[in-house]
C-alpha positions as CSV (number, residue, x, y, z in Angstrom):
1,X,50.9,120.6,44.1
2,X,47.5,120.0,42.6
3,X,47.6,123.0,40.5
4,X,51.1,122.1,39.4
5,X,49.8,118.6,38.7
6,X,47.2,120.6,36.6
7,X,49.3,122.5,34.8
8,X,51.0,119.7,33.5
9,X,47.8,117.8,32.2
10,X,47.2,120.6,30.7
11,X,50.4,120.8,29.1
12,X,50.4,117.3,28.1
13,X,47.1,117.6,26.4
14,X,47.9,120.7,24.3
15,X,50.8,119.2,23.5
16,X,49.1,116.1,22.3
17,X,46.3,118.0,20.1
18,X,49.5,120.6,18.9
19,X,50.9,116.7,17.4
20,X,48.1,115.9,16.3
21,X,47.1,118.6,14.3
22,X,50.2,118.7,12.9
23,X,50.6,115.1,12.1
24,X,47.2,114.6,11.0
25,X,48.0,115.8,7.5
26,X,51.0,113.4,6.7
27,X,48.2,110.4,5.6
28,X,46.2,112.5,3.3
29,X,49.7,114.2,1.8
30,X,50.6,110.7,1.2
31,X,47.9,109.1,-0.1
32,X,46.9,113.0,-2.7
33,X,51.0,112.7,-3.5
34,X,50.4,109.0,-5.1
35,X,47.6,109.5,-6.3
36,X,48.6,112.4,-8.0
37,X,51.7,110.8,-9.5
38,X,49.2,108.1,-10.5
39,X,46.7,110.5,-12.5
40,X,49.8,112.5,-13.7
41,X,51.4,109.3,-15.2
42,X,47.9,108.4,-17.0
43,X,47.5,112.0,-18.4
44,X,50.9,112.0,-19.7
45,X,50.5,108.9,-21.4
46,X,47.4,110.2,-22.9
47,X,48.9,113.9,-24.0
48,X,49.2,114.3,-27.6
49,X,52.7,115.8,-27.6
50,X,54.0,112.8,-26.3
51,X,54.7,110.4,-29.2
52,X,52.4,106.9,-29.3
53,X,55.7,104.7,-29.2
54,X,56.1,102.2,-26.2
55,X,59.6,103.8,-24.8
56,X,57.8,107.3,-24.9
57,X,54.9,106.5,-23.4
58,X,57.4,104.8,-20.5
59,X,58.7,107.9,-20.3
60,X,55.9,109.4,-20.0
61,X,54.5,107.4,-16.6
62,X,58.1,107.4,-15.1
63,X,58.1,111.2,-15.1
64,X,54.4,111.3,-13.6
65,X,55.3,108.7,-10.7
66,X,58.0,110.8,-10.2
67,X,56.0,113.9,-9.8
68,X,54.1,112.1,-6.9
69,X,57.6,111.1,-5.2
70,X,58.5,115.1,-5.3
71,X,54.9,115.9,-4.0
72,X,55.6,113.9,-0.9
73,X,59.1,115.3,-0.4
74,X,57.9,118.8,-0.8
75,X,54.5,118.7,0.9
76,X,55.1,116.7,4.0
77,X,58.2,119.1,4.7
78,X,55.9,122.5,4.7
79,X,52.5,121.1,5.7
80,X,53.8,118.2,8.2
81,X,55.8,117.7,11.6
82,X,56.7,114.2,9.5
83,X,59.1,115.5,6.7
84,X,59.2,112.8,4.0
85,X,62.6,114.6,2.5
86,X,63.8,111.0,1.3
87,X,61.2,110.8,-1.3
88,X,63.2,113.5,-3.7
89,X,65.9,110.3,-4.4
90,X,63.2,108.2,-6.0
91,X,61.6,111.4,-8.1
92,X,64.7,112.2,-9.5
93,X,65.3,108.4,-10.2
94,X,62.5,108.0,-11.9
95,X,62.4,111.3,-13.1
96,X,66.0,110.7,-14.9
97,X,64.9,107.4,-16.4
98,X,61.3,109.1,-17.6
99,X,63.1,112.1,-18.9
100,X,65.9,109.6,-21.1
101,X,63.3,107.4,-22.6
102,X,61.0,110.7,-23.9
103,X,64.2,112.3,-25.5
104,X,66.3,109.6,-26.6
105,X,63.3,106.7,-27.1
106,X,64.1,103.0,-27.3
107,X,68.0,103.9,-28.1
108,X,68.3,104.0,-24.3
109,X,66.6,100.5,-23.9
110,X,69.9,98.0,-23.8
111,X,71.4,100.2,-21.3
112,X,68.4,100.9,-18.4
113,X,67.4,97.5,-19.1
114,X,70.8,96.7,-17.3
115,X,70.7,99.8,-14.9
116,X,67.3,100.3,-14.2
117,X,65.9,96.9,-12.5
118,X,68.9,96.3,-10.1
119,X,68.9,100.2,-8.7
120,X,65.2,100.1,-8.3
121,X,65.7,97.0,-5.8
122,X,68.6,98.8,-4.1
123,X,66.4,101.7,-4.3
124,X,63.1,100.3,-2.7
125,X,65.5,98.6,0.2
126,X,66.5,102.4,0.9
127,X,62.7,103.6,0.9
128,X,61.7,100.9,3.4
129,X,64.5,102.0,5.6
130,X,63.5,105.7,5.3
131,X,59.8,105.2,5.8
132,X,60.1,103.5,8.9
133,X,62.7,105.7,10.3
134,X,60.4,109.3,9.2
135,X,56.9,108.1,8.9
136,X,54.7,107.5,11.8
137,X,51.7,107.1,10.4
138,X,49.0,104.4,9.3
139,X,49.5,105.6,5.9
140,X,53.1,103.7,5.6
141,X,51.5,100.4,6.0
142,X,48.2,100.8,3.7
143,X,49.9,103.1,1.3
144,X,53.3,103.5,1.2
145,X,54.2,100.0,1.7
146,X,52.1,98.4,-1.4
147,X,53.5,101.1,-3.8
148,X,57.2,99.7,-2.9
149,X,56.4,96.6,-3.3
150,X,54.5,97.1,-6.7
151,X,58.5,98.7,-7.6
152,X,59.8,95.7,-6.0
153,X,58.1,93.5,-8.1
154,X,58.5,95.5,-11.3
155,X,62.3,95.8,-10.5
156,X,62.5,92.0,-10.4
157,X,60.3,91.5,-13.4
158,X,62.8,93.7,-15.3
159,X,65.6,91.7,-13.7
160,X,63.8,88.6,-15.2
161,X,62.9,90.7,-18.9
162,X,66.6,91.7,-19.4
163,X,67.8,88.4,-18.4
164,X,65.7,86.4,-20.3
165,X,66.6,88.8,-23.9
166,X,70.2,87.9,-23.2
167,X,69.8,84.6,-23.0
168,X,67.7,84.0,-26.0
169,X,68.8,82.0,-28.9
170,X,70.6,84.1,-31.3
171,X,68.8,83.5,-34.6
172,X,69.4,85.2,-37.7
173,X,65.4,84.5,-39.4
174,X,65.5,83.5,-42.7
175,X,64.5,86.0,-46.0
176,X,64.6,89.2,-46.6
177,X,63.6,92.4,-45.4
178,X,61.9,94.9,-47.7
179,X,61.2,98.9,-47.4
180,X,57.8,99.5,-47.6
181,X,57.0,102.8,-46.9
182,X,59.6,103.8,-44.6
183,X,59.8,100.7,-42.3
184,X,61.4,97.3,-43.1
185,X,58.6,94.0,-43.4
186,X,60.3,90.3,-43.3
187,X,59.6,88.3,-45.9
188,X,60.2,84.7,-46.7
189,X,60.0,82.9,-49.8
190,X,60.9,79.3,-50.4
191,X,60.0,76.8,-53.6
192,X,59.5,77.6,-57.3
193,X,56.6,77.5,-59.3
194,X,53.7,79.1,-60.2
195,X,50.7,80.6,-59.4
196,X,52.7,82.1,-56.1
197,X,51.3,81.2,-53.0
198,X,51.0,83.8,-50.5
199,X,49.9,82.5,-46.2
200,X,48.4,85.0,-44.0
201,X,48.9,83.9,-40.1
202,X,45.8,84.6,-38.0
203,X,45.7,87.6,-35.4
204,X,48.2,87.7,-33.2
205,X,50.6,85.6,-34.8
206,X,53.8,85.8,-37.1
207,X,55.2,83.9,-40.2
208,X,56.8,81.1,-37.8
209,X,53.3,79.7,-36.9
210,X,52.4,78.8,-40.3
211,X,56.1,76.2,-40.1
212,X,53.9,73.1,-41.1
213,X,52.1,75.0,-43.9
214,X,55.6,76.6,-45.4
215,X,57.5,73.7,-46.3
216,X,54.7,71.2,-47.9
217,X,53.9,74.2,-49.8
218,X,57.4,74.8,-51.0
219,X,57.9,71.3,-52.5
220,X,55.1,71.6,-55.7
221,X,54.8,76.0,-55.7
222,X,56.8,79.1,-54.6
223,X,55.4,80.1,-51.0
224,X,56.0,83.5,-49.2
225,X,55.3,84.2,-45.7
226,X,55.7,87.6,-44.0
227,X,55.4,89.3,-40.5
228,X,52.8,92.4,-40.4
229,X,54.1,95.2,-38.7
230,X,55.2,94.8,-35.3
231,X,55.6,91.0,-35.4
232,X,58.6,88.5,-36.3
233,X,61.1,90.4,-38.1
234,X,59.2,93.5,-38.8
235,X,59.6,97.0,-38.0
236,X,56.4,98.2,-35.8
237,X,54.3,101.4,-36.9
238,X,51.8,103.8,-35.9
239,X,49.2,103.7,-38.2
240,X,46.0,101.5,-37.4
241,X,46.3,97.7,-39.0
242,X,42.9,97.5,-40.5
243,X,42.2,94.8,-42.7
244,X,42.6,97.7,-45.6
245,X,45.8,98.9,-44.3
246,X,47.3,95.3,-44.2
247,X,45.8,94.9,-47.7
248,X,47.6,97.9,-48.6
249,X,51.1,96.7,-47.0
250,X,51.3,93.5,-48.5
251,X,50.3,94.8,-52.2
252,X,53.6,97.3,-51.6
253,X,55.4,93.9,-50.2
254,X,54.9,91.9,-52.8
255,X,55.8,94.9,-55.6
256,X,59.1,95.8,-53.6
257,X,59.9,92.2,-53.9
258,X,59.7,91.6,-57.1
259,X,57.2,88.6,-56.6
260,X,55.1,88.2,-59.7
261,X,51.5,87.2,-59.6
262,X,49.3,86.2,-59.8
263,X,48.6,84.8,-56.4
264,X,47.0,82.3,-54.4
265,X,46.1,83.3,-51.1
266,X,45.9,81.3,-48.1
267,X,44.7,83.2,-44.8
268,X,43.9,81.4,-41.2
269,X,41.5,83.2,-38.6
270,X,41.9,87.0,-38.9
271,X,44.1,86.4,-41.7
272,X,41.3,85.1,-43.9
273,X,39.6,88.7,-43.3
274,X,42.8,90.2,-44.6
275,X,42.6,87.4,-47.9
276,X,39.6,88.7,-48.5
277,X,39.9,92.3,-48.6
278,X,43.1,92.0,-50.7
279,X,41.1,89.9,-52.9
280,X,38.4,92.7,-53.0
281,X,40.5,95.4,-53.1
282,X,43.1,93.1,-55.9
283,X,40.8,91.2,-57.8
284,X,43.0,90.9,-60.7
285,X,46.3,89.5,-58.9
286,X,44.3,86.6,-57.7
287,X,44.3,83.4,-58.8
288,X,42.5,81.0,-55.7
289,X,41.8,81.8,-52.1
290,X,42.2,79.1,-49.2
291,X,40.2,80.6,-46.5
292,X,41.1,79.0,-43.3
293,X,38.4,78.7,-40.1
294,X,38.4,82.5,-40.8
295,X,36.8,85.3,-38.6
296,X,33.0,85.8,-40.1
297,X,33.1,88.8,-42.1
298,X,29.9,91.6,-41.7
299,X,27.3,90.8,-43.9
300,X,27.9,94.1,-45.2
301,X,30.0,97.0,-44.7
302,X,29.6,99.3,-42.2
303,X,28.5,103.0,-43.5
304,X,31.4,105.3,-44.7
305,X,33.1,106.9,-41.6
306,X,32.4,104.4,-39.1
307,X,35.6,103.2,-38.7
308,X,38.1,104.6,-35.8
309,X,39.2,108.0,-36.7
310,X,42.7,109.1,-37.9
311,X,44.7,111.4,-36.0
312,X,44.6,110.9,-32.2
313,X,43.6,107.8,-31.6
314,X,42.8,106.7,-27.6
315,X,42.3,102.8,-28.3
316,X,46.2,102.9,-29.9
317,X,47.7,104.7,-26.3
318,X,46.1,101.8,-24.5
319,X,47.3,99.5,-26.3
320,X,50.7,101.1,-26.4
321,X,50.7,101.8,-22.7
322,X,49.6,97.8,-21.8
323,X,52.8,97.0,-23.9
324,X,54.6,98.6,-21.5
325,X,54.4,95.4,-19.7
326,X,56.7,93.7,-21.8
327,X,59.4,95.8,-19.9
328,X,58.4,93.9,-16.5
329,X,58.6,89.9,-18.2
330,X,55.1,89.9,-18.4
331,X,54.5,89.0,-22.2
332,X,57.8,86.2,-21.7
333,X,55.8,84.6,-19.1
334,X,52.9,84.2,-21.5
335,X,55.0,83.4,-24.4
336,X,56.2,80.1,-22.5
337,X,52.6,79.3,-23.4
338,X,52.9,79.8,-27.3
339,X,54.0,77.7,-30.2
340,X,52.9,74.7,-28.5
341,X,52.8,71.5,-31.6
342,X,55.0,73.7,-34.5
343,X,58.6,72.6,-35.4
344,X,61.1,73.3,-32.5
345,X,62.7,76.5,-35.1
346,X,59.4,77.8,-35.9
347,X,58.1,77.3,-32.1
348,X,61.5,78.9,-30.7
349,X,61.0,81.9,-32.9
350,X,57.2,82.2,-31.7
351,X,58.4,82.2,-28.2
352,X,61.2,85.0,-28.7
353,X,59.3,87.0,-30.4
354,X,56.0,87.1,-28.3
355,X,58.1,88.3,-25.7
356,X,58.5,91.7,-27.2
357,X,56.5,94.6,-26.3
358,X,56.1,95.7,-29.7
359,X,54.5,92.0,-30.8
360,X,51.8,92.8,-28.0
361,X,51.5,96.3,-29.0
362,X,50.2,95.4,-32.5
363,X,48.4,92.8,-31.4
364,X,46.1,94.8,-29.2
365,X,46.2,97.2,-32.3
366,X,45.0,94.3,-34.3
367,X,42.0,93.0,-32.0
368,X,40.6,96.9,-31.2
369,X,40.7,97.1,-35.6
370,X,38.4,94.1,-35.5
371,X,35.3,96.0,-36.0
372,X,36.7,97.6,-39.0
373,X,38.2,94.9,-40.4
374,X,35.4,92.3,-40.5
375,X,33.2,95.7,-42.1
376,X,36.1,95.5,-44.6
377,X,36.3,92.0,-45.5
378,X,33.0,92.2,-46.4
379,X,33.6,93.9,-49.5
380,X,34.4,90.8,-51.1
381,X,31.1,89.9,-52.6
382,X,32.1,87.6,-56.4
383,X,34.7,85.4,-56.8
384,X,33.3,84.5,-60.2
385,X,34.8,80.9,-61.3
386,X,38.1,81.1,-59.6
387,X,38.7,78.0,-57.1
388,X,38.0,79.3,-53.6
389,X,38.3,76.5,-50.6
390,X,37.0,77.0,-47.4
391,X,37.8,75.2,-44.2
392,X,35.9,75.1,-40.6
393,X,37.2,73.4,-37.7
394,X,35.1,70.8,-36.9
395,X,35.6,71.3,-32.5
396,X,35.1,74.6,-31.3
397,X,32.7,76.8,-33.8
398,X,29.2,77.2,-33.9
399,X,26.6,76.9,-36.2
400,X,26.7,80.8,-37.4
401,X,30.4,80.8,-38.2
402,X,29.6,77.6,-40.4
403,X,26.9,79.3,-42.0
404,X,29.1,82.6,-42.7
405,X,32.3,79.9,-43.9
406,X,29.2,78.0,-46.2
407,X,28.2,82.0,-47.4
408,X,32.2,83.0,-48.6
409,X,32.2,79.6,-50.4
410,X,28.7,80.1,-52.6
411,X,31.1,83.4,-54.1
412,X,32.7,81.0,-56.5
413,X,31.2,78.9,-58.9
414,X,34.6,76.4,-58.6
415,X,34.2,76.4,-54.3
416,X,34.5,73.9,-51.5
417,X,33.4,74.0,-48.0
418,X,35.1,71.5,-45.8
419,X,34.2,71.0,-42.4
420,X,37.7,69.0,-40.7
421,X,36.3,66.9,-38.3
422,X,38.0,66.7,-34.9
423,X,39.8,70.1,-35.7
424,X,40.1,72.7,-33.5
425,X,40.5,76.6,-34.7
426,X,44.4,76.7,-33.8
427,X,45.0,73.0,-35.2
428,X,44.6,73.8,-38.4
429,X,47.6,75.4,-38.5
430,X,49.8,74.3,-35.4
431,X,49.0,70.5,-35.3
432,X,51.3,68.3,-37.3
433,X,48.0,66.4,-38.6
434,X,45.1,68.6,-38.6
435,X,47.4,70.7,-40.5
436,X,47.8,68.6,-43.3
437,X,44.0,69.6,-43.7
438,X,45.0,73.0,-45.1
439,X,48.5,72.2,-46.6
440,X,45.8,70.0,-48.9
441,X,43.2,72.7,-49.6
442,X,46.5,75.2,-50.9
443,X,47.7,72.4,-52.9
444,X,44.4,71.9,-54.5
445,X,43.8,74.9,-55.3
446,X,46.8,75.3,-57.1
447,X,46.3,72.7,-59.1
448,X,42.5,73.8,-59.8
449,X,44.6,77.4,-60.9
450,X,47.0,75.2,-63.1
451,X,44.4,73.0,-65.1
452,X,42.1,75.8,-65.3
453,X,39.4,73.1,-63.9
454,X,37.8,73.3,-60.5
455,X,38.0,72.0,-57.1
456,X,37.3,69.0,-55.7
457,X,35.7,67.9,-52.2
């Protein structure tokens, strides 16, 4: 009896080390199969043959997860006594969805934005169901379970993205929209008159901020407004939105439209960096500059090749890849935030359009060109007698943006500097009152350009 009693111990305890041998395994083939996907996913993105374009680069990080999905499935069925066979559906789910968006791009948007979100919750039901029927293991709870709720969440972001695009007000924007180069750029004009006057909206933001500015412009001069690409009504692109390149763009704008010079222009924040380097760049289609709380300018340009490279360009796939998050109702949550003091149209517009992916995909592109741009701007050096006003927010600088704002103004003979007390930086142009500080400056500038006489203080 005692040997037979032995025997069985024995038994028991081979048996025990047999299991765990062969179960050991299953946590570390979990945890290298998401991690793979992971690293998979983030060197797809990066790959050069995959296009910088926000559905692509989707694409791209659905067919790496996926990977990861079929690395569990496959591993754990030949290296494990815990077969994870149930992790081929979600592979080819994602797999399917990653393989669409590569091939047929953003085409393929209005119907997976439908599709998608409701089968990944269905989906990620099934997956909790599975794991806790096949996987025994510690690895379920500190691995496998986050990862399904990440998909749980992004399903019910998507839910909350497609939702929310179907429900938005149905606004035809106002203007026109012009081929430059390929891709269409909205523009706006509104008034008669002349000299022409021509706004520049600040980084980040579209022609529908500047909806106090527009309209007191309109009633003495003709006053365009226009989206850079990627923003309001414009198509986005892939080239790098230096201060040059918008410079470039809006010369093409304004030649394809048919609006005669010469111009006054009128740039807030970032947008006074791109006044300037059209002005540089321009000098004979300009009239008068309104400079607005602008970004300071280098004091002088940066060396010749300094700027990013062309070609492959790693700061542009971040910024494409972190758009993707427009796809989970990200950017609508943060564009509830937006447009706060404009017109109800103008804020409305603001808050549909921050939503998209490709509005925060430009303006990532736009902040990482910021370097560049402020190198650029600095090219403007002489503004000879032309009027030139220049306004700082009186709440919120410091003393070496005032002394950069007092340095642009000493480029004209015919120059003010005007310091609008009890302003802030965003005010200026989004505050039914402090706004009237810069409707002012335009409107005395014009009048400098008509009379041929210069400003006032």
């Amino acid at each position: 009896m005692a040997t037979t009693y032995e025997n069985r111990e024995t038994t028991k305890d081979w048996s025990s080390v047999r299991s765990s041998a062969r179960s050991g395994p299953i946590g570390r083939v979990v945890a290298g199969s998401l991690i793979s996907g992971l690293l998979t996913a983030l060197l797809l993105a990066a790959a050069p043959f995959v296009p910088p374009q926000e559905a692509t680069i989707t694409g791209a990080v659905l067919c790496g997860l996926a990977l990861g999905w079929a690395m569990l499935a496959v591993l754990s069925v030949r290296m494990t006594n815990q077969p994870q066979a149930w992790a081929a559906v979600p592979a080819v789910v994602m797999g399917v969805g990653g393989f669409l968006l590569l091939t047929l791009g953003s085409s393929v948007d209005p119907v997976l934005g439908w599709v998608w979100p409701p089968a990944v919750l269905v989906l990620v039901a099934w997956m909790i169901v599975q794991s806790r029927r096949h996987l025994r293991s510690r690895s379920r709870r500190w691995l496998l379970y986050p990862v399904i709720a990440m998909l749980a969440v992004a399903a019910v972001g998507g839910v909350y993205e497609t939702l929310g695009a179907a429900t938005d007000p149905s606004t035809s924007m106002p203007g026109q929209s012009i081929d430059v180069g390929g891709r269409l750029l909205h523009l706006e004009c509104t008034g008669s008159g002349s000299p022409t006057v021509v706004l520049q909206p600040g980084g980040g933001a579209m022609s529908a901020h500047l909806g106090w500015i527009a309209p007191r412009v309109a009633t003495t001069t003709r006053v365009c407004v226009y989206d850079r690409p990627g923003r309001g009504g414009s198509d986005p692109v892939e080239t790098a939105q230096d201060a040059t390149q918008i410079a470039v763009d809006l010369h093409e704008l304004l030649q394809e439209a048919n609006v005669p010079g010469p111009y006054v222009l009128a740039g807030h924040s970032f947008g006074g960096l791109y006044a300037l380097t059209y002005a540089a760049r321009y000098p004979d289609q300009i009239a008068g500059l309104v400079i607005v709380d602008t970004t300071a300018p280098r004091d002088r340009p940066l060396p010749a090749g300094s700027d990013r490279p062309k070609g492959y360009d790693p700061v542009d796939r971040v910024a494409t890849l972190i758009s993707t998050s427009a796809r989970l109702g990200l950017t609508r949550l943060y564009a509830t935030t937006e447009g706060a003091g404009l017109p109800p149209e103008s804020a409305s517009e603001v808050h549909r359009t921050t939503a998209t992916g490709s509005n925060l995909r430009s303006f990532l592109d736009e902040f990482a060109q910021a370097n560049s741009s402020m190198s650029q701007a600095a090219s403007f050096t002489d503004f000879g007698a032309r009027p030139l006003v220049v306004l700082t927010a009186g709440s919120g600088g410091d003393a070496a943006l005032t002394a950069s704002h007092e340095r642009i103004a000493r480029m004209s003979s015919s120059s003010s500097h005007r310091v609008i007390a009890g302003a802030t930086h965003d005010e200026l142009i989004s505050d039914q009152n402090d706004s009237k500080a810069t409707s002012q400056a335009i409107l005395d500038v014009i009048t400098a350009v008509r009379e041929a006489s210069s400003v006032t203080e």
